[in-house]
C-alpha positions in Angstrom: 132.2 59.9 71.5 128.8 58.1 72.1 129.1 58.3 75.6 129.5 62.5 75.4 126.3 62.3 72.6 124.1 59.9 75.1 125.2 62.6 77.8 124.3 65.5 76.1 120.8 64.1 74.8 120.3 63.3 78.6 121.0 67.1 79.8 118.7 68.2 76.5 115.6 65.9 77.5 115.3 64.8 80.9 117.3 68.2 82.4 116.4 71.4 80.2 113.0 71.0 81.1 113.4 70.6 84.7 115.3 73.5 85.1 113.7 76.6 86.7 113.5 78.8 83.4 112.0 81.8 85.9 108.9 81.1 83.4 106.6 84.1 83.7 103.6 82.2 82.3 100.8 82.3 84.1 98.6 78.7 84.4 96.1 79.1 86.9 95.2 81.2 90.1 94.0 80.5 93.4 90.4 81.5 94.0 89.8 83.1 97.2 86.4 84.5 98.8 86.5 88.0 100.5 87.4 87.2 103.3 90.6 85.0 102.1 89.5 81.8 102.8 90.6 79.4 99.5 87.9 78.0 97.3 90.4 76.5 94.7 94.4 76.2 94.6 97.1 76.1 92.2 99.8 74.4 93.8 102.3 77.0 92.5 100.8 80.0 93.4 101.6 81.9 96.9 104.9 80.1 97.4 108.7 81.5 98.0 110.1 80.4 95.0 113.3 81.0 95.7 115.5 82.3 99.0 118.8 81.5 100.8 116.9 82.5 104.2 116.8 79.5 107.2 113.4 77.7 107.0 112.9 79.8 110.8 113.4 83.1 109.2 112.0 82.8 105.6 109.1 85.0 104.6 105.6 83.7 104.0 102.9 84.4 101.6 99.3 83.6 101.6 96.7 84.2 98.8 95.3 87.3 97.8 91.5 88.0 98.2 89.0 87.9 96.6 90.7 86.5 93.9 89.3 86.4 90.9 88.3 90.4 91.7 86.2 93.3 90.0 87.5 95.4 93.0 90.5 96.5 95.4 92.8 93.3 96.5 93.9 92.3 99.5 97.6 91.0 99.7 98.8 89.5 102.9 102.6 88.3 103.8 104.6 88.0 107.0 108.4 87.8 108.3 110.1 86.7 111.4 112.7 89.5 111.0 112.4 92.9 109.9 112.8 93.3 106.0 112.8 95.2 103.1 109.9 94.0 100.8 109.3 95.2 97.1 105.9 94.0 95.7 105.2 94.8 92.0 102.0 93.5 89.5 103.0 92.5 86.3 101.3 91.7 83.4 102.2 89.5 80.5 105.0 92.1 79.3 106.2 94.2 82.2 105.3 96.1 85.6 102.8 98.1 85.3 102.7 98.8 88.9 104.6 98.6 92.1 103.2 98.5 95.4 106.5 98.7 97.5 109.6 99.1 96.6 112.5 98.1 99.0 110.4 99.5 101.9 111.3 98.1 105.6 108.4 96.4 107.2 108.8 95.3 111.0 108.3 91.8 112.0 104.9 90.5 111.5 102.1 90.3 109.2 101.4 92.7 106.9 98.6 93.6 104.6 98.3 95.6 101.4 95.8 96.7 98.6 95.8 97.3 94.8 93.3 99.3 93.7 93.3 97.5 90.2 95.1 100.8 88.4 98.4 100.6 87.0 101.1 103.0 87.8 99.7 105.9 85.4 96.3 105.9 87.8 94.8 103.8 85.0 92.0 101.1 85.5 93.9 98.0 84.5 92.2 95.6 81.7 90.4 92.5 82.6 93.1 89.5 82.5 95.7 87.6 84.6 98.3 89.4 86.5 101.3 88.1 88.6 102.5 89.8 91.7 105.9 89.2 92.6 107.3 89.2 96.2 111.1 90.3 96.9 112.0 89.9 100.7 115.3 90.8 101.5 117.2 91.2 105.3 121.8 91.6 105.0 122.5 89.3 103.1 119.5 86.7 102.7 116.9 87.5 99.9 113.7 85.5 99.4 111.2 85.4 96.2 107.7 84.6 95.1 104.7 84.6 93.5 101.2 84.8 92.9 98.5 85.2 89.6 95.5 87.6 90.1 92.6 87.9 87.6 91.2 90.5 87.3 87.6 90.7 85.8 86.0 94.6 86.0 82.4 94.1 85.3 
């Protein structure tokens, strides 16, 4: 009986919180001139988060720009296969607009813009926003991430 209590405070303290809770918080970004070259980084931004593709045909990510912005914003990801990518900005609630949705895009790098208007043709408010990344190719899906904020003068 104290051995199954020990256990279970061990899975409550040190594994609950290690877990991957999909935790839409957003803590930082990283800042990026106009030209996409990093000024600052979070370490958790701009990664696949999660896939079941081969490390040779997993999808890649790379900051958007300028980041923070007052203006349109450059998103750039590649793939060594051809894939269907959906890209959608969310705020802290919901989508409030998607950029791609399951569209194929050849092998390659590809770039995109949002125009900072959500998916009624609105301006969107000054805050942080998370993009989020779905690659998939058959079988093999791939995910990720990366926080935006916007600041419209």
């Amino acid at each position: 009986m104290i051995s199954r209590l020990c256990f279970t405070l061990f899975l409550i303290l040190i594994v609950v919180p290690s877990c991957d809770k999909n935790d839409d918080s957003i803590s930082g970004i990283t800042e990026t001139d106009a030209l996409g070259n990093i000024i600052s980084t979070d370490e958790r931004d701009w990664q696949i988060t999660s896939s079941n593709h081969s490390s040779g045909s997993m999808p890649s990510l790379q900051p958007a720009y300028p980041n923070p912005t007052d203006g349109p914003l450059t998103f750039r990801f590649g793939f060594p296969d051809t894939m269907r990518v959906t890209i959608q900005i969310k705020n802290s609630k919901r989508v409030i607009r998607t950029l791609l949705d399951n569209e194929f895009r050849q092998i390659g790098y590809h770039t995109i813009q949002w125009d900072l208007k959500d998916d009624e043709g609105n301006i969107v408010p000054n805050g942080l926003y998370r993009c989020v990344f779905s690659f998939s190719s058959g079988t093999k899906t791939s995910k990720g991430y990366g926080d935006i904020e916007v600041d419209v003068l």
